[in-house]
C-alpha positions in Angstrom: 163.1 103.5 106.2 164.9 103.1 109.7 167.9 104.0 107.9 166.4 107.1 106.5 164.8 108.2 109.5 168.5 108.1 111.0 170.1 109.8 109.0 167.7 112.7 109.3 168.3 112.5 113.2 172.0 112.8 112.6 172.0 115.4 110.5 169.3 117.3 112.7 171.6 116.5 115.5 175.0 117.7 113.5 173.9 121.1 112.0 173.7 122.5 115.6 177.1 121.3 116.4 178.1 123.2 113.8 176.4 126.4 114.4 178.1 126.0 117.8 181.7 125.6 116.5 181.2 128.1 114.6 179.7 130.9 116.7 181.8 129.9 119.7 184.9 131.0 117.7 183.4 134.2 117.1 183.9 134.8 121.1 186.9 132.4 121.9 187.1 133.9 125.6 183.3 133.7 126.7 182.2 131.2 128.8 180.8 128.0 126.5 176.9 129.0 127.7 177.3 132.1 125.8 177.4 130.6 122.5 175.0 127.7 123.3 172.4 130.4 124.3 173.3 132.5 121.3 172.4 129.3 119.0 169.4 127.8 120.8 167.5 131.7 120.5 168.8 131.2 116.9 167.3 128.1 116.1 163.8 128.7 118.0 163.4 132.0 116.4 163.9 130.1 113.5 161.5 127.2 114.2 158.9 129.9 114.9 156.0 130.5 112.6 154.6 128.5 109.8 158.1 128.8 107.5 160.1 127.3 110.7 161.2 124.2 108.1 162.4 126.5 105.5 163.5 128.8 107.7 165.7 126.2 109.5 167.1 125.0 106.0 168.9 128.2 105.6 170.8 128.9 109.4 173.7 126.9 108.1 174.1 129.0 104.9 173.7 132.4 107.0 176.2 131.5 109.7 179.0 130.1 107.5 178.7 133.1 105.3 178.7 135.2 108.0 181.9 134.0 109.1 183.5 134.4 106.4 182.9 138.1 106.3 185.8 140.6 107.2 184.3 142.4 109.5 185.1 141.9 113.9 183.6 139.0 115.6 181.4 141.1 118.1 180.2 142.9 115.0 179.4 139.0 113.5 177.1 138.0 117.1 175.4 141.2 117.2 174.3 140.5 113.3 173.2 136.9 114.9 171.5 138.4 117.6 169.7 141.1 115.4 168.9 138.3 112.6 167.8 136.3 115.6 164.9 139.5 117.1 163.5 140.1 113.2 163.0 136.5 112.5 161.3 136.1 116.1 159.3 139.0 115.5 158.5 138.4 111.8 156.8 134.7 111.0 157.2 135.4 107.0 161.8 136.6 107.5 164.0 134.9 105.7 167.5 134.5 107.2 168.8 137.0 104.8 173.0 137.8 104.7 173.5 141.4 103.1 176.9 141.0 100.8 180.7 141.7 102.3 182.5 144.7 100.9 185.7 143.2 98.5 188.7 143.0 100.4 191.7 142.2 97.7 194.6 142.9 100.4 192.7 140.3 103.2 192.3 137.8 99.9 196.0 138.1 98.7 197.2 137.5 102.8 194.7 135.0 103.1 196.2 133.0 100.1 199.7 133.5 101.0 199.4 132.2 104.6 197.5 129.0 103.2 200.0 128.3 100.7 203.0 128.8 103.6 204.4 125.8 104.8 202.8 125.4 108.4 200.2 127.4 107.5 201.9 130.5 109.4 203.7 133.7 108.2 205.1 136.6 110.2 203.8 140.0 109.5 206.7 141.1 107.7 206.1 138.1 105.2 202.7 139.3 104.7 204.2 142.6 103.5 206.5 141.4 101.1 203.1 139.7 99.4 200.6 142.8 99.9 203.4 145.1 98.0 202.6 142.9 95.4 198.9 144.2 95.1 199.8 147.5 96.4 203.0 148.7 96.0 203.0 151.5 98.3 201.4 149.6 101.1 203.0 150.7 104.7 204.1 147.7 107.1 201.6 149.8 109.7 198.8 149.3 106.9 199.7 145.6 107.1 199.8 145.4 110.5 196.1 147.1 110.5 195.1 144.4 107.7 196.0 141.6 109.9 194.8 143.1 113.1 191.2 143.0 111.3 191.3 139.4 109.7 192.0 138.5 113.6 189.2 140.5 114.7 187.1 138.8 112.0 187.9 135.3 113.2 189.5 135.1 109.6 193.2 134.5 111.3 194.8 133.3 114.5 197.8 135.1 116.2 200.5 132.2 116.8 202.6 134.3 118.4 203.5 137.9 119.0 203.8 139.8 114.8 203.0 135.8 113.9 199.7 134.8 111.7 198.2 131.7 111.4 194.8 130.0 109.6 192.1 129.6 112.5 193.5 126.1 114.4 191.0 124.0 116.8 193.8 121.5 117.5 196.2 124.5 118.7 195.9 126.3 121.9 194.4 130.5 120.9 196.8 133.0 121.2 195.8 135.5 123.9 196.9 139.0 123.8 199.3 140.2 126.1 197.1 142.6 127.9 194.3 139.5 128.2 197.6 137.6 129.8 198.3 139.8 132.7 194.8 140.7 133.2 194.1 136.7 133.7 197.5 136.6 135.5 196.4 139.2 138.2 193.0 138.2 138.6 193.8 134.6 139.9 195.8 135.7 142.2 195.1 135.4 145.8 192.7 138.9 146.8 193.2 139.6 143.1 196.6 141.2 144.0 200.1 140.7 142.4 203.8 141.9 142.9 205.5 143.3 139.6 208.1 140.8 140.2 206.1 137.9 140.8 204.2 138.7 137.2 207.5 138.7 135.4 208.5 135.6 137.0 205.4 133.9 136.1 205.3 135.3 132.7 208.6 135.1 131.3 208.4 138.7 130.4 211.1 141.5 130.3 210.2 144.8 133.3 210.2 147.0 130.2 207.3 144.6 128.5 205.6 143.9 131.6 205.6 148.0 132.8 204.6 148.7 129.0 201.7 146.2 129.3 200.8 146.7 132.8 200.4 151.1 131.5 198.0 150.2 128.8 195.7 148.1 131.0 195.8 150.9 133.8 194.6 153.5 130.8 191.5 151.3 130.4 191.0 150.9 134.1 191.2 147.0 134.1 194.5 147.3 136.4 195.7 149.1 139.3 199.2 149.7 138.9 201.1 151.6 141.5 204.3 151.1 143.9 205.3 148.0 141.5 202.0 146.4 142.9 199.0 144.9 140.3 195.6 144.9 141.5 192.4 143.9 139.7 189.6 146.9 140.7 187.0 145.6 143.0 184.4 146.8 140.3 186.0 145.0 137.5 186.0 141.7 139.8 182.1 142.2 140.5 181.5 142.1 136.9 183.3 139.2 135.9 182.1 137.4 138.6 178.6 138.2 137.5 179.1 136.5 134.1 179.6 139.7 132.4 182.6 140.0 130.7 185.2 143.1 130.3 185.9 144.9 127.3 189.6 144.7 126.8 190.0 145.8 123.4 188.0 146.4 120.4 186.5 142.3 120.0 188.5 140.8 122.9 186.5 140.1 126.2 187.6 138.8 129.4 185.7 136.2 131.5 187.8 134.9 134.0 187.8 131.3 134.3 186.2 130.4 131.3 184.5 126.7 133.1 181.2 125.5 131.7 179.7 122.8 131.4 180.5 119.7 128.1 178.7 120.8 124.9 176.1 117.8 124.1 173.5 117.4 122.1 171.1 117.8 125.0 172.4 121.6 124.8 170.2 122.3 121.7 166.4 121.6 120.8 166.0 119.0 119.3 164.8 119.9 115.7 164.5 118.4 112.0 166.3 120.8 110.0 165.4 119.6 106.6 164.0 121.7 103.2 160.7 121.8 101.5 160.8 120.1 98.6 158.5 122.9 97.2 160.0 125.6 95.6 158.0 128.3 97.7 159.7 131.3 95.9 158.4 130.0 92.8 154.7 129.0 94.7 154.6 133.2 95.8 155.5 134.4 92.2 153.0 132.2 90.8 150.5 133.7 93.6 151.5 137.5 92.6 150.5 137.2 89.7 146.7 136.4 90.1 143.8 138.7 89.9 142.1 139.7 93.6 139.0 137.6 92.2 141.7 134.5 92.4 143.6 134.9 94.9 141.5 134.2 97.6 140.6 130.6 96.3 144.5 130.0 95.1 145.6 130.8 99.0 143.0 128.6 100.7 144.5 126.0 98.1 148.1 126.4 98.5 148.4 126.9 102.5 148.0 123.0 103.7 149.8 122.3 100.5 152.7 124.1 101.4 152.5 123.6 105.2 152.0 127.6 105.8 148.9 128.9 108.0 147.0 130.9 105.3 147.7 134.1 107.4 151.3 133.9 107.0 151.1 133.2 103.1 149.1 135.9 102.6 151.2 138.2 104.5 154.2 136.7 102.2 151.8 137.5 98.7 150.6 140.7 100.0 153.4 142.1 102.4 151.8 144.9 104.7 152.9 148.2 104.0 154.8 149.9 107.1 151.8 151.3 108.7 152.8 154.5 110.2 154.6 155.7 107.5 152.2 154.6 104.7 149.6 155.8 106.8 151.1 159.4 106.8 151.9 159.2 103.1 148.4 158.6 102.5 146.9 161.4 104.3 149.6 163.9 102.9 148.4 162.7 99.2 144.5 163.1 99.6 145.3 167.0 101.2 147.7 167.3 97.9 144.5 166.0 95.6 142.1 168.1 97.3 144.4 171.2 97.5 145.0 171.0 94.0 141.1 170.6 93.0 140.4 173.6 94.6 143.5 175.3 92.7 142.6 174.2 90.1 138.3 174.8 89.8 139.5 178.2 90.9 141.7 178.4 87.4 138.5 177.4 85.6 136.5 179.7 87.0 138.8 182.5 85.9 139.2 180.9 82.6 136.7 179.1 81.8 137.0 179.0 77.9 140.8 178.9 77.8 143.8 177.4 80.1 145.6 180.3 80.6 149.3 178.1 79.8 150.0 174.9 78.9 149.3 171.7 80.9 153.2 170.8 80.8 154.0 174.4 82.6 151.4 174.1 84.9 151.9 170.7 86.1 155.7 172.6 86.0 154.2 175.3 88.5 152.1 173.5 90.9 154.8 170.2 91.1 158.0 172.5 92.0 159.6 172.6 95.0 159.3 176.2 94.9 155.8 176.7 94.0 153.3 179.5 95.3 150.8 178.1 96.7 153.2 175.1 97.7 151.2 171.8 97.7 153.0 169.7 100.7 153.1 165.7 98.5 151.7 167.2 95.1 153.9 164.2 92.1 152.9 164.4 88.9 151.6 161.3 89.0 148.5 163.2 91.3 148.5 166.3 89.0 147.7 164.0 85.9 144.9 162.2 88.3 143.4 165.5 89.3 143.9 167.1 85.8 141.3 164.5 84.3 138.9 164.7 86.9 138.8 168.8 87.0 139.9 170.1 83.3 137.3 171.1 81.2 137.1 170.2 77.2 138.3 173.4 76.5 141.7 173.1 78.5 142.5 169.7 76.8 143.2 171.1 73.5 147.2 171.7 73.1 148.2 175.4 74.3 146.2 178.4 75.4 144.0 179.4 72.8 144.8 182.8 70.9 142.8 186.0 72.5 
């Protein structure tokens, strides 16, 4: 048993660490307390509410196929953080992961750069193999393919038009624009000579200038008289933990410091499943008869572990009020504006329907109906039809005059 009971702490204690890992390489350049705050809301949201067992069973299976998604990482943390507000907000959500679209050209460069020798292709390489699956592919198309497997966290840059698989052991690539921007920022009153950032950086005056053009275009930069300055607004906000929006998915921090990741970091929680199938247990429920269900949910609540509210919410999901609500008013003025049509029509012809009932469900259901009947279906006309028609109208066709 102690053994057991050890086990469960170390693997309580490891699926966190692994959320982390993989949520902190969805934003590489944020400070390490972003990720650990991003995981702890997940995990409590998740722990909320009478399914917080199940509920925790499934985190692991939602993050790792969320990272494997093409789609860019700040796209991936704002599904996490949106996943993490409906599960908070909703005792009875299920960490839910909607399908990726099929991406045949990220597969086939995928593939390639795992079968390369080191693991690392240039982007020209990766053109010669995505010809293969589409002849007429562009080397700009391929640079645009690569350039979103990056943003996705599905590739590393290795070096300038060079791809690698995502690396741990290896330093991350940072843009250039990230470089300079880090460069100038450390410098003493967050001011730089053009020749001292060449020097520093290795960099030709025609890359630097290039570089230096693009960052002033976003406003990151001050670039004038071969001088660099960091604007004292964009300083404010970095120093405030904010971050800077360099390009689309890239962030800048500053001086990424924070504190060692431990397991103190994360609540401590026993992720295990149910060994109930509950999908099967609400099915089951479903099916009964109103007379039943009320004894079968008093029953199957401290059975399952669920407060009874929650599993009847589950059995009988509430409908979304507003809207129902609206839908439901809309359909009792349809049923009572189409009883009055439709005594009206028996008073006028009271021994014979004056068409059939086909043509004048046909009339009264159209869209362009006179008098138009705002949420009339067919389904109501039918309902109203039995309750209003006299025995005369039910025989098939108007009646010869």
């Amino acid at each position: 048993m102690p053994v057991e009971a050890e086990a469960a702490a170390n693997r309580s204690a490891a699926v966190p660490a692994k959320l982390f890992e993989k949520v902190q390489r969805w934003c590489p350049s944020a400070p390490v307390e972003v990720p650990i705050a991003l995981v702890k809301s997940f995990i409590e949201a998740a722990a909320s509410g009478g399914l917080g067992q199940l509920r925790l069973g499934l985190l692991e299976d939602y993050v790792l196929g969320l990272d494997g998604q093409l789609c860019p990482m700040a796209e991936k943390i704002n599904r996490l953080k949106k996943e993490t507000v409906r599960m908070a907000g909703d005792p009875s959500r299920l960490p839910k992961l909607q399908p990726g679209r099929p991406a045949p050209l990220a597969k086939a460069a995928l593939t390639a750069i795992e079968r390369a020798p080191d693991k690392v292709l240039s982007a020209d390489q990766v053109h010669t193999v995505l010809r293969r699956v589409k002849p007429k592919i562009s080397l700009e198309s391929t640079y645009a393919v690569l350039k979103r497997m990056t943003d996705s966290g599905l590739l590393e840059r290795d070096n300038a038009g060079v791809y690698r698989l995502p690396n741990s052991s290896k330093e991350s690539y940072e843009p250039r624009t990230i470089q300079l921007l880090r460069l100038v920022y450390e410098a003493p009153d967050h001011e730089m000579s053009v020749r001292q950032a060449e020097s520093a950086l290795d960099w030709s005056a025609k890359l630097l200038s290039a570089t230096a053009s693009e960052l002033r275009s976003r406003s990151l930069v001050k670039y004038e008289k071969c001088e660099l300055a960091v604007p004292g607004e964009i300083v404010e906000k970095v120093a405030r933990g904010e971050g800077v929006l360099v390009a689309p998915g890239k962030m800048f921090y500053g001086q990424a410091a924070g504190p060692r990741v431990d397991a103190s970091a994360f609540t401590t929680l026993r992720l295990e499943r149910p060994r109930v199938d509950l999908a099967q247990e609400i099915r089951q429920l479903r099916m009964l008869k109103k007379r039943e269900l009320d004894p079968a949910l008093d029953e199957a609540a401290p059975r399952l572990g669920i407060p009874r509210a929650d599993l009847e919410i589950m059995v009988k999901p509430p409908p979304a009020t507003a809207k129902a609500a609206q839908r439901r008013k809309t359909q009792s003025a349809a049923k009572e504006q189409l009883r009055v049509e439709l005594l009206r029509l028996v008073g006028e012809h009271p021994e014979a329907l004056p068409s059939t009932k086909d043509d004048l469900c046909e009339r009264y259901c159209s869209p362009v109906s006179k008098p138009k009947i705002s949420g009339l279906t067919r389904e109501i006309f039918r309902e109203v039809w039995a309750e209003v028609a006299p025995p005369s109208w039910r025989k098939r066709g108007p009646r010869a005059s």
